[in-house]
C-alpha positions as CSV (number, residue, x, y, z in Angstrom):
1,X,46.4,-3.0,-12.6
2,X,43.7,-5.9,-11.8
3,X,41.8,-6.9,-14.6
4,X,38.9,-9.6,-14.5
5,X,36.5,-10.8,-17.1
6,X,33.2,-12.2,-17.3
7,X,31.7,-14.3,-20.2
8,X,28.1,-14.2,-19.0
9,X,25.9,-13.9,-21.7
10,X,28.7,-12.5,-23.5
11,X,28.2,-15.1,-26.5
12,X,27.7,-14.9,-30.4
13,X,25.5,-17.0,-32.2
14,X,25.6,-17.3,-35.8
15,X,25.3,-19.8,-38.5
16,X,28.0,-20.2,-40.8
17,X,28.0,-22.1,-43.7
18,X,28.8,-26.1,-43.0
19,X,31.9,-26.0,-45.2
20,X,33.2,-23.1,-42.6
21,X,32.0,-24.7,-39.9
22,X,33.0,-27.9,-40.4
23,X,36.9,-27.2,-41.1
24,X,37.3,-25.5,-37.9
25,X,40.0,-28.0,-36.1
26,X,39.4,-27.9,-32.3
27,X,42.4,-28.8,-29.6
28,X,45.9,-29.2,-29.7
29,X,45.9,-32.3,-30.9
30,X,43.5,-31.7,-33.5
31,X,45.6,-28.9,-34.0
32,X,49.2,-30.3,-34.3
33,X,48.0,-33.3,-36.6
34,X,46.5,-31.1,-38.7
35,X,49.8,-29.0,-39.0
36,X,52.1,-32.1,-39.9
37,X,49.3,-33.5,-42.6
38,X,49.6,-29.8,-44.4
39,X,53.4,-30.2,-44.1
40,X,53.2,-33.9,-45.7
41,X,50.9,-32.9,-48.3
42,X,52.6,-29.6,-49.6
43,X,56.3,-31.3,-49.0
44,X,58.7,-30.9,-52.0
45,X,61.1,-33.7,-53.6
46,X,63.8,-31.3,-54.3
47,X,63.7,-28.6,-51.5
48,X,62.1,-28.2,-47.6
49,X,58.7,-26.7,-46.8
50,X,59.0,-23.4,-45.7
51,X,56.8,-22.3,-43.0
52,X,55.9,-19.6,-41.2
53,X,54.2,-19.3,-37.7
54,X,54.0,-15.6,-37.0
55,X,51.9,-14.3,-34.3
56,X,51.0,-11.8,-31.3
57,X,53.0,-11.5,-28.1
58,X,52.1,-14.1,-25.7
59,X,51.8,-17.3,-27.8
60,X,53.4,-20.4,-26.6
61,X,55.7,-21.4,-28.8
62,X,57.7,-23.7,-26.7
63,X,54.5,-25.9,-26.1
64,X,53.8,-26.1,-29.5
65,X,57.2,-26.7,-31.0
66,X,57.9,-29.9,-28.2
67,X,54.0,-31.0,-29.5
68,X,55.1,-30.6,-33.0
69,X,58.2,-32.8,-32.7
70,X,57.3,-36.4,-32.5
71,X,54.6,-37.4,-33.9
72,X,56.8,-35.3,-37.1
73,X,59.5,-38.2,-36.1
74,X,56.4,-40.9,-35.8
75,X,55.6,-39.8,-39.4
76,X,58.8,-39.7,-40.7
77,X,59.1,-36.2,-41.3
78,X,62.1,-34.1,-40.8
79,X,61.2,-30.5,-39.7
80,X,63.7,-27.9,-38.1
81,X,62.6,-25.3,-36.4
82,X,64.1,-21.5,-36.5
83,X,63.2,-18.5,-34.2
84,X,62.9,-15.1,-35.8
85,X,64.3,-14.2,-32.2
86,X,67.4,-15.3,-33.9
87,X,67.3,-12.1,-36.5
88,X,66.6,-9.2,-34.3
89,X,69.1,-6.8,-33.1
90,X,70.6,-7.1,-29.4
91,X,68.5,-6.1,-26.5
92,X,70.8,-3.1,-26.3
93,X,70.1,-1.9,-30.0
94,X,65.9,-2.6,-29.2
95,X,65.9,-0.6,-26.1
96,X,67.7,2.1,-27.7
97,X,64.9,2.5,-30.8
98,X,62.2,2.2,-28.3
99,X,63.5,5.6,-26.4
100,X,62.0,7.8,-28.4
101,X,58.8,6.5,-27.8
102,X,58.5,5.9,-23.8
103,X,61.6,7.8,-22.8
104,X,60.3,11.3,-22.4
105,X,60.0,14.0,-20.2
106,X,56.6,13.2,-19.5
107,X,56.0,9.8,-16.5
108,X,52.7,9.3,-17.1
109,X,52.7,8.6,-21.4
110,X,54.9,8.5,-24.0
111,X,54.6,8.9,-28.0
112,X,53.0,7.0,-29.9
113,X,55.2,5.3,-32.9
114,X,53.2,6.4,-35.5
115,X,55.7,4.9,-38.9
116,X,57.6,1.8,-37.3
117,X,57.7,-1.6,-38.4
118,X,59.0,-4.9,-37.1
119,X,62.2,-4.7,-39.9
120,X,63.4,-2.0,-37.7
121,X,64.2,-4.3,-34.7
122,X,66.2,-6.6,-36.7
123,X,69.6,-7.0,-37.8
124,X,70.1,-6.6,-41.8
125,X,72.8,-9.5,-41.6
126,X,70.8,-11.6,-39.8
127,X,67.9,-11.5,-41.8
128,X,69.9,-12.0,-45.0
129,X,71.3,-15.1,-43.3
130,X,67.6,-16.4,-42.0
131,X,66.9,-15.7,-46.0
132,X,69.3,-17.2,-47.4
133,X,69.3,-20.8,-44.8
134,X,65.6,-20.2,-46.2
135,X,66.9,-20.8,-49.9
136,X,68.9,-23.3,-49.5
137,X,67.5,-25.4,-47.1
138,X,68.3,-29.3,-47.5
139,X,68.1,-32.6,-46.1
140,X,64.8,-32.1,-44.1
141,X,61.0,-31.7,-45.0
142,X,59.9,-28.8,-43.9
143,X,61.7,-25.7,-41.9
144,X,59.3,-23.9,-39.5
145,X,60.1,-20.3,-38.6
146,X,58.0,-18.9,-35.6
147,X,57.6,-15.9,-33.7
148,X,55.9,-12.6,-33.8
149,X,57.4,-11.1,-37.3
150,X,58.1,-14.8,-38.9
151,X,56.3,-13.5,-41.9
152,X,57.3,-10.0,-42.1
153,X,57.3,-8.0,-45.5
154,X,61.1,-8.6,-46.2
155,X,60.5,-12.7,-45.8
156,X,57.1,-13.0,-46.4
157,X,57.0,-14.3,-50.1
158,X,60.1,-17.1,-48.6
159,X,57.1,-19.1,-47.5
160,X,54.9,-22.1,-49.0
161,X,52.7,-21.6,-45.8
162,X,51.8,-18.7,-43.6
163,X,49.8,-19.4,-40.3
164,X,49.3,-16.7,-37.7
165,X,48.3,-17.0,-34.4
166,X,46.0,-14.8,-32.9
167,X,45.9,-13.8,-29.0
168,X,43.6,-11.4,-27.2
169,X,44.9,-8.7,-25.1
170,X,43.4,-9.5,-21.6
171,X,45.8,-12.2,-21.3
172,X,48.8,-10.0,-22.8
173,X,48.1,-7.8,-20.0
174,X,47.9,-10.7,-17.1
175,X,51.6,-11.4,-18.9
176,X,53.1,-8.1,-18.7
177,X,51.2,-7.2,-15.0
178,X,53.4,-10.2,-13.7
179,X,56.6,-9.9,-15.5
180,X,56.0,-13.1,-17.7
181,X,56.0,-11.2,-20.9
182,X,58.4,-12.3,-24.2
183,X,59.4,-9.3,-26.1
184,X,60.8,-8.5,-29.0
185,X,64.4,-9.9,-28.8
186,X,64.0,-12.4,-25.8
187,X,64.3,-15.5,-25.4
188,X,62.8,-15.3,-22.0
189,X,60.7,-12.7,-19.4
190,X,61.6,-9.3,-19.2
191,X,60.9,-8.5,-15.4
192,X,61.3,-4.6,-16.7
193,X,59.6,-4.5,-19.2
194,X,57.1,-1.4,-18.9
195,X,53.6,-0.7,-20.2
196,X,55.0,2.3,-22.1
197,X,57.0,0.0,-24.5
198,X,53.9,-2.2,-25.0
199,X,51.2,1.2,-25.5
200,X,53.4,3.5,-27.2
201,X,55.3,1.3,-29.5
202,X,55.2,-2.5,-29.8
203,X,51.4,-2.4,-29.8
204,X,52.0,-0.5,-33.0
205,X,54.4,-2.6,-34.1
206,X,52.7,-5.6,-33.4
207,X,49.6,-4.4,-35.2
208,X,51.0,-3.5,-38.1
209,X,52.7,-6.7,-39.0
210,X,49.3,-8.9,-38.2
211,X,47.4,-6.3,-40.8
212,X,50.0,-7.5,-43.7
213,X,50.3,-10.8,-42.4
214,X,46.0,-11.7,-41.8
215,X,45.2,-10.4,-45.3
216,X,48.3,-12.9,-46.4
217,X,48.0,-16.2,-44.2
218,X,46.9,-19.7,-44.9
219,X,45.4,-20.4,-41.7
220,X,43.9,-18.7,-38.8
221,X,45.0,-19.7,-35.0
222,X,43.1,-19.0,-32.0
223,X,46.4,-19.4,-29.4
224,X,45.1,-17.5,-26.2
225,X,46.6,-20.8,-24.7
226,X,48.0,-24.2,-26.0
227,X,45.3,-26.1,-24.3
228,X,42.7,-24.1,-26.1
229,X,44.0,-24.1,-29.6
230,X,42.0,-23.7,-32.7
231,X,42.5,-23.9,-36.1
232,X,40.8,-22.1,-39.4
233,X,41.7,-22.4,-42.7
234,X,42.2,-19.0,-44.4
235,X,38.5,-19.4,-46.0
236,X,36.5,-20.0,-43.0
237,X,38.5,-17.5,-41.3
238,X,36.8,-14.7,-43.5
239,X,33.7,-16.8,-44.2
240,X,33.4,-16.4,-40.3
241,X,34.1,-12.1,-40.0
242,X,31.8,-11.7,-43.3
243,X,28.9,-13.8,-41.1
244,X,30.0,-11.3,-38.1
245,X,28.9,-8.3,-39.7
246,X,25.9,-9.4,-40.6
247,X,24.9,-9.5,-36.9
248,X,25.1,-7.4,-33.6
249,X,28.1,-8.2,-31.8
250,X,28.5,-8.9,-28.3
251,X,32.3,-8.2,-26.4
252,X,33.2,-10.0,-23.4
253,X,32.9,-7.3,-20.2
254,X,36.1,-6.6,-18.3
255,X,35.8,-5.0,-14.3
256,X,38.7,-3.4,-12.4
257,X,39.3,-2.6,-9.3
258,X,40.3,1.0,-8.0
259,X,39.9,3.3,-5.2
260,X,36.4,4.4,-5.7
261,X,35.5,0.9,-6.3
262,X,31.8,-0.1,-5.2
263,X,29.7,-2.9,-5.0
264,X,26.3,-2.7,-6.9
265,X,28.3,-5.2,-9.2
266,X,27.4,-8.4,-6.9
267,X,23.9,-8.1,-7.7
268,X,24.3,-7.8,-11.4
269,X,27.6,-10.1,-12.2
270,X,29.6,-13.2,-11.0
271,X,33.1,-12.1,-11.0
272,X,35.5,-14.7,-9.1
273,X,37.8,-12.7,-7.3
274,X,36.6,-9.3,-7.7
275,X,36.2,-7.7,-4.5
276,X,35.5,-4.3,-5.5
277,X,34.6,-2.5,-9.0
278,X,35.4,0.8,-10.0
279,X,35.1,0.0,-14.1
280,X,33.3,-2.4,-16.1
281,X,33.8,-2.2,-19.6
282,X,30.7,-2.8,-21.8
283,X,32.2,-2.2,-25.7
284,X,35.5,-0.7,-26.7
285,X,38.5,-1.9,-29.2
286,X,40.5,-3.9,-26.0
287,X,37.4,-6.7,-25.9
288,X,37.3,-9.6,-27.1
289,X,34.2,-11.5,-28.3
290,X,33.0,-15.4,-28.0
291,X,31.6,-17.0,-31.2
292,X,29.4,-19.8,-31.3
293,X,29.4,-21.7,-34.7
294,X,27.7,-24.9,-33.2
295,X,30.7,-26.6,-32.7
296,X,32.5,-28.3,-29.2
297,X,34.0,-25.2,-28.4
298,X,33.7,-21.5,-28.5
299,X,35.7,-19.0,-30.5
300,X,38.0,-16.3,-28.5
301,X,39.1,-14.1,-31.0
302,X,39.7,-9.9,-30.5
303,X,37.1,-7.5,-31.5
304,X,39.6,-5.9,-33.7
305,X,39.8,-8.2,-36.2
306,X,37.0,-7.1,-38.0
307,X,39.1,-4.1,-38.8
308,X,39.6,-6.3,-41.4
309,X,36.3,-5.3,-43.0
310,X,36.5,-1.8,-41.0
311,X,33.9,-0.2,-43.6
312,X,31.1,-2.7,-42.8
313,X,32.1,-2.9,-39.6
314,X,31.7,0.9,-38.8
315,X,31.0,2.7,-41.7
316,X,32.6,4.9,-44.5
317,X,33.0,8.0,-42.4
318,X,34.7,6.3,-39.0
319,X,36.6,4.2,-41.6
320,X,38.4,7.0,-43.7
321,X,38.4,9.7,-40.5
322,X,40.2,7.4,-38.1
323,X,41.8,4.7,-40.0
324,X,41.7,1.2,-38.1
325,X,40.7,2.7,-35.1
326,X,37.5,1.6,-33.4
327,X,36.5,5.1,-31.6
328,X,34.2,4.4,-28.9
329,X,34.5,2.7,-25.3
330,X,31.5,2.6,-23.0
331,X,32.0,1.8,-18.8
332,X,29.9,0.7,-16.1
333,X,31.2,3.1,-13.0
334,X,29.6,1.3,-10.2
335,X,29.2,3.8,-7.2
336,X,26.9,1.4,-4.6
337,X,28.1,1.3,-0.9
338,X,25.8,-0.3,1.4
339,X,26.3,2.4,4.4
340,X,27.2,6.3,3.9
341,X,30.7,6.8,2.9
342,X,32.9,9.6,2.7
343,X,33.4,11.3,-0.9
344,X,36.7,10.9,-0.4
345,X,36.2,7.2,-0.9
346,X,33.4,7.2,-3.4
347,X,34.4,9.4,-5.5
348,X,36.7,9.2,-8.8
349,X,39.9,11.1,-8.9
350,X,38.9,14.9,-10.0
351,X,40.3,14.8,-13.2
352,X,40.0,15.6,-17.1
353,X,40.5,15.1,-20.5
354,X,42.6,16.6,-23.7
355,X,40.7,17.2,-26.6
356,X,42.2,16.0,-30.2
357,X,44.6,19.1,-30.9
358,X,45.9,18.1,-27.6
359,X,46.8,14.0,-27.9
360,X,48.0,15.0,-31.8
361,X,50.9,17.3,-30.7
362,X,52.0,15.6,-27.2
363,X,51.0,11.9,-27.9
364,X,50.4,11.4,-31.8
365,X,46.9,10.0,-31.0
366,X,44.3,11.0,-33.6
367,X,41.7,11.8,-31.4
368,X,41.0,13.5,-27.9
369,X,38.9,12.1,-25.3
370,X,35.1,13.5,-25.1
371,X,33.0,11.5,-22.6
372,X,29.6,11.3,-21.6
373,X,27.5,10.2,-17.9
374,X,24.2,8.8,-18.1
375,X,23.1,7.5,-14.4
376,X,21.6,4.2,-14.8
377,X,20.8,4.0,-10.8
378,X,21.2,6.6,-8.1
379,X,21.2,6.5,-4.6
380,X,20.8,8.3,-1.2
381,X,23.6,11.1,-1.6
382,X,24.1,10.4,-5.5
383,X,26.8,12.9,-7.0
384,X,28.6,14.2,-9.8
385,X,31.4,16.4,-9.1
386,X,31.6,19.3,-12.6
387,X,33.2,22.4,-12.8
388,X,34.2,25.0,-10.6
389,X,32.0,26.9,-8.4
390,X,31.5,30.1,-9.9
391,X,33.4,32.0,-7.2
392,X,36.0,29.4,-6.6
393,X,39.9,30.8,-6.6
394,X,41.0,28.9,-9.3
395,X,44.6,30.0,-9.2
396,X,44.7,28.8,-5.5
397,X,43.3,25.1,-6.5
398,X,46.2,25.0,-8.8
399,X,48.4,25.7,-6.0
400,X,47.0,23.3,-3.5
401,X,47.1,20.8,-6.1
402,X,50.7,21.0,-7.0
403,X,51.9,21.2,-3.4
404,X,49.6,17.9,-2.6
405,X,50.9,15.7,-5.7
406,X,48.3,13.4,-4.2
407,X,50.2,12.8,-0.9
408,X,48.5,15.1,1.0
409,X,45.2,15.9,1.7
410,X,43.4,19.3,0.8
411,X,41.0,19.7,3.0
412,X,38.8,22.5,1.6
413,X,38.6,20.5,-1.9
414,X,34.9,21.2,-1.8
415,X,35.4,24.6,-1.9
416,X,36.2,24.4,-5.4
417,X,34.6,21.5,-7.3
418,X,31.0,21.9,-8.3
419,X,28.7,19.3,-6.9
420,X,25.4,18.2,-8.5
421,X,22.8,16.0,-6.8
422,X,21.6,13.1,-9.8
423,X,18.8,11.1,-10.6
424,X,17.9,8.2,-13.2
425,X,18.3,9.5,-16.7
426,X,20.4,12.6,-16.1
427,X,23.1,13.0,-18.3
428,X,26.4,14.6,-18.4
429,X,28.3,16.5,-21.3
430,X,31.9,16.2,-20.4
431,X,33.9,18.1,-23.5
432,X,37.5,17.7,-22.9
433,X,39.2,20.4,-20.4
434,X,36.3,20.1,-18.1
435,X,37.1,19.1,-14.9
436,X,35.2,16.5,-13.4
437,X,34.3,12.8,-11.5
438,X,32.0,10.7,-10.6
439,X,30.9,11.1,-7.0
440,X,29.3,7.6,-6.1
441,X,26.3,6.5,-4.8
442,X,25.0,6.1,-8.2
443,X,26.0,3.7,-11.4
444,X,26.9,5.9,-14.3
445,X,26.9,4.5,-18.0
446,X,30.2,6.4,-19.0
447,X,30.2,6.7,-23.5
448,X,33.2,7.6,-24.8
449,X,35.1,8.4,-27.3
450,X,38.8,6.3,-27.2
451,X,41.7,8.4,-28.2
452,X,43.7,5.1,-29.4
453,X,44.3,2.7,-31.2
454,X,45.9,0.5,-28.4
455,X,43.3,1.7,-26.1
456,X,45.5,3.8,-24.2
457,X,43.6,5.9,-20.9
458,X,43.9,9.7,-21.4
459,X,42.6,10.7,-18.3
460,X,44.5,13.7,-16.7
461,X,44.4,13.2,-12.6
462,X,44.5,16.7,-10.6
463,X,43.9,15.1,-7.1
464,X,42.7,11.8,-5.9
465,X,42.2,12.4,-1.9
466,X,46.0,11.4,-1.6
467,X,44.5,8.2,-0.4
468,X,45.7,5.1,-1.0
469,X,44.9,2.3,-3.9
470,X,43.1,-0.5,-4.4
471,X,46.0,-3.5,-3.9
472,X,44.4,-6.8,-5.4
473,X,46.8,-9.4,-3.9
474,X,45.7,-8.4,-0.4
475,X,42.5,-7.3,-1.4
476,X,42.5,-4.4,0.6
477,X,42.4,-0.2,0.1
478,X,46.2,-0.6,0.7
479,X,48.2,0.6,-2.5
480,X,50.5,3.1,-3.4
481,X,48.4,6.3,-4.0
482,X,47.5,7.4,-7.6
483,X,50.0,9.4,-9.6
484,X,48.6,12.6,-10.8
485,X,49.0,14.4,-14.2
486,X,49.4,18.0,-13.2
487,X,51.4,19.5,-15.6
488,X,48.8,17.8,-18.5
489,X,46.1,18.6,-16.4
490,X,46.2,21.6,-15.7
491,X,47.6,22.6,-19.2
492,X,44.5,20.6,-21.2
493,X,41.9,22.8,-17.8
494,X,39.2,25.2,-19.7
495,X,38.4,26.0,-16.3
496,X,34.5,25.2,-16.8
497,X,32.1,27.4,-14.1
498,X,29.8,26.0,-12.6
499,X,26.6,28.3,-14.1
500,X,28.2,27.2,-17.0
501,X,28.0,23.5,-16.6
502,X,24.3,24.2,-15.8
503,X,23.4,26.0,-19.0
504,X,25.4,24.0,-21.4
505,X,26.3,20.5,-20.2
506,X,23.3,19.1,-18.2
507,X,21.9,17.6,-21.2
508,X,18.1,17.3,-22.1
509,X,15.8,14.3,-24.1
510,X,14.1,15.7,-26.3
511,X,11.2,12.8,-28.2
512,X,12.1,12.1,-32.0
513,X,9.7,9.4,-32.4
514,X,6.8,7.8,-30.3
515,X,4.8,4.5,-31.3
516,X,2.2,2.4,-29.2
517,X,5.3,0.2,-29.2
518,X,8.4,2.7,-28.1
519,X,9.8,5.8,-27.7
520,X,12.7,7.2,-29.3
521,X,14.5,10.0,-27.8
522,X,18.0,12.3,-28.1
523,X,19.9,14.3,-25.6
524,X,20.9,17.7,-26.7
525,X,24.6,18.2,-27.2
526,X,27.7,20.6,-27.4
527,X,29.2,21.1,-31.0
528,X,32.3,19.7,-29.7
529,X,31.0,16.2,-29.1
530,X,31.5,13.9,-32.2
531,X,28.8,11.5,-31.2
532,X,25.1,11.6,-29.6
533,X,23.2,9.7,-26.9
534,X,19.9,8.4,-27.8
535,X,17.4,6.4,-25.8
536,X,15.0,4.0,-26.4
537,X,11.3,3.1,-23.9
538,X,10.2,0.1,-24.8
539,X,8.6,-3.4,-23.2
540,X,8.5,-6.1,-26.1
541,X,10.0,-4.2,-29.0
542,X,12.4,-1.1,-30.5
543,X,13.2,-0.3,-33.7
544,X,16.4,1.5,-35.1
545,X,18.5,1.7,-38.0
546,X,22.0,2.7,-38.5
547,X,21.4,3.6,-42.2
548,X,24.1,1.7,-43.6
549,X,26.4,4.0,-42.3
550,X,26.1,5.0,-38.9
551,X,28.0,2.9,-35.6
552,X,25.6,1.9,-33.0
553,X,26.9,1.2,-29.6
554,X,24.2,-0.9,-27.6
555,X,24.0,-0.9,-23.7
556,X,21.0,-2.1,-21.6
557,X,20.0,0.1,-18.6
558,X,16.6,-0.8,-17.7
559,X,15.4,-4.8,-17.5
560,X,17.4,-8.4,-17.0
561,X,17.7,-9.2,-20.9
562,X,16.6,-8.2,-24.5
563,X,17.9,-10.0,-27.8
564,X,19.1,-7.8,-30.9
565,X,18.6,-9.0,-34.1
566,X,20.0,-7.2,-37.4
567,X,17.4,-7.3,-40.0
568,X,18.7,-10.2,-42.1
569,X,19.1,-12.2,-39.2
């Protein structure tokens, strides 16, 4: 799947204190030199250095390892280098402990791996060999073991220094997309490797070991890319999420491609090489955010990290209910076509969502997917599709659905699915099990819940107008059509009515507050829904508070530009 970024005003201010700022090293260079000066200073007379350079998926090792080497042998200092790669079981062994968690019954998910750890994937006489050459290490200055799980539980307290480098997971993606990604065990690509292994278990995996290993390191490494590497001692590391928190944080955006795909995105955005957009993410746990400490460069670090501080980050109740998960993702569906278009090309796939119960016993998520659609913009011919008509067969969609498997067409659809003309403001109370999509020919600010912690899609596609996908090397409408989820879908259906969508999830504003300056509304809700969508009027100024303990999500639908500042800042 295409995936494009766009750091436009995407950026994060803040002041940090000079002693934080001013240990920030910036480069490789900066970077490398700084690496070999720690290794000279903290050398021992009687036995090596031990180091550890654990990290994400995706790092460059070998860039860093041949920077590393001789300006070490310039300095005079012997260092070997050791991959963990060398301690893990065989490819044969890995793939085998990863079946239970991506080969199921089920071709569209798997299961999450709720309990693993990186110790699982390697071999016990291995590791008590890595720990014992660890021991006993002689005749050079320093030993350097690298790789994701360097600095694992079982070796951790082996080490004089601990570094981790930190990647974000746009690029992960770009990795796996093209078959360029390292995984656990190989020394090279793994051409099959499949999203499964990455969503349902080495995500998990992954993210475990950097929790242990961040509240453990020495120093903090931005390593997107070798050209772009930063360096932050352990201090200014947290000195730097403390500061965070104290303000509003801005992600960077992400658009994709897709079928419905529209346009409204080239008056808003500069994209290069987006040539349709069907999502633009605004907030959610994938992002990553820019930080500006008045420095040369800018910091790329993930959003994630400060789950570190997940209590002052989202509050008590989030924190304890759905440990270090950030529960909210908000979209920008565009659905502008410059000409009238067929539905069957505006229009999202009719689909729906499970609710928690659900994702707990087939996925081991810990939590369902409840949505919301405000319309930002509408147009000539601006739709939602929602529920079934009231006398729709519903038994006989089933059918048609199953015998089309989204290869071929039904041609009554309409029949069926409940249509609803939309204006500016309207908003849209999508518990999961309702049956739904957006139309086009309007933009719709999508809020969300997200069901995981990896940021895994639960959406459950009934029929997508067996056409065909968007295909982003040729840049045309030319793909492989969309895979459906009928068994889920259909399973997870509360076969919403129509007159029933009208009375109870075509949401109202109701005024909480009203000053010469603003005015504070909230939409009326379903009990199901575990969040609520509020609204602000304003032309210079707004006031809100989250009360110490509420999560604010932020999204601008009227106006160019406003500035949010938390009130100590």
């Amino acid at each position: 799947m295409p995936l494009y970024e766009s750091r436009k005003n995407a950026e994060n201010y803040i002041t940090l204190k000079p002693e934080w700022r001013d240990s920030i090293v910036i480069g490789p260079e900066a970077v490398v030199k700084t690496i070999l000066e720690l290794i000279a200073a903290n050398r021992g007379k009687r036995r090596a250095l031990r180091v550890a350079f654990d990290g994400w998926y995706g790092i460059d090792w070998p860039s860093l390892i041949a920077a590393l080497s001789p300006p070490a042998a310039a300095a005079g200092l012997k260092v070997s280098f050791r991959a963990i790669l060398d301690a893990f079981k065989s490819r044969e062994e890995i793939a085998a402990y990863k079946r239970a968690f991506t080969e199921t019954d089920d071709p569209g998910f798997g299961v999450v791996n709720t309990e693993g750890h990186i110790i699982n994937l390697l071999s016990p006489e291995k590791l008590a060999g890595l720990r014992a050459a660890l021991a006993a290490t002689a005749g050079v200055d320093a030993v350097i073991v690298y790789g994701p799980g360097a600095a694992i539980p079982e070796l951790n307290d082996s080490y004089d220094l601990r570094f981790y480098f930190d990647k974000t997971r746009q690029p992960i993606l770009w990795e796996m997309w093209d078959g360029k990604l390292i995984p656990f065990g190989w020394n090279g690509p793994d051409r099959g490797y499949g999203w499964k292994e990455y969503y349902y278990c080495d995500y998990y995996l992954l993210d475990r070991q950097k929790e242990f290993a961040v509240a453990r390191m020495d120093y903090w490494v931005e390593g997107i890319a070798f050209e772009s590497l930063k360096l932050l001692p352990r201090a200014a590391y947290d000195g730097l999420m403390q500061t965070l928190l104290q303000y509003p944080v801005k992600e960077v955006p992400i658009f994709q491609p897709g079928p419905w795909g529209a346009y409204r995105y080239k008056d808003l955005f500069d994209v290069p090489g987006l040539e349709c957009n069907a999502w633009n993410e605004l907030a959610g746990p994938e992002l990553s955010m820019l930080v500006d400490v008045g420095r040369d460069a800018r910091l790329n670090l993930p959003t994630m990290n400060l789950m570190q501080y997940g209590e002052q980050f989202l509050g008590k109740h989030l924190t304890e209910t759905y440990p270090h998960q950030f529960p909210l993702d908000v979209w920008l569906d565009d659905g502008c076509f410059p000409k009238p278009t067929p539905p069957e090309r505006t229009s999202m796939p009719i689909h729906n969502h499970p609710g928690t119960d659900y994702v707990r016993q087939h996925f081991k998520e810990p939590l369902g997917r409840y949505e919301t659609y405000y319309i930002t913009e509408a147009y000539e011919g601006a739709t939602t599709w929602m529920g079934f008509k009231d006398d729709a067969d519903l038994e006989e969609w089933e059918r048609l659905c199953r015998a089309s498997n989204n290869l071929k067409e039904i041609p009554n659809w309409k029949d069926f699915i409940a249509r609803w003309d939309t204006n500016v403001g309207d908003l849209f109370l999508i518990p999961p099990g309702t049956t739904h999509g957006h139309g086009g020919n309007q933009m719709v600010l999508e809020m969300d819940t997200c069901p995981s912690i990896a940021a895994t899609e639960y959406s459950f596609f009934l029929y997508d107008f067996a056409r065909h996908s968007w295909d982003d090397k040729t840049k045309t409408m030319t793909g492989k059509p969309c895979k459906m989820h009928l068994d889920h879908g259909f399973a997870a259906d509360k076969w919403v009515r129509e007159s029933w969508v009208k009375d109870h999830l075509r949401a109202t504003p109701k005024v909480i507050k009203w000053t010469k300056d603003y005015m504070f509304d909230r939409y009326s809700s379903d009990p199901r829904m575990p969040f609520e969508i509020e609204r602000f009027h304003f032309t210079h100024r707004a006031d809100n508070d989250t009360e110490g303990r509420f999560l604010h999500v932020v999204t601008l639908t009227v106006g160019n530009l406003v500035t949010i500042r938390s009130k100590a800042n």
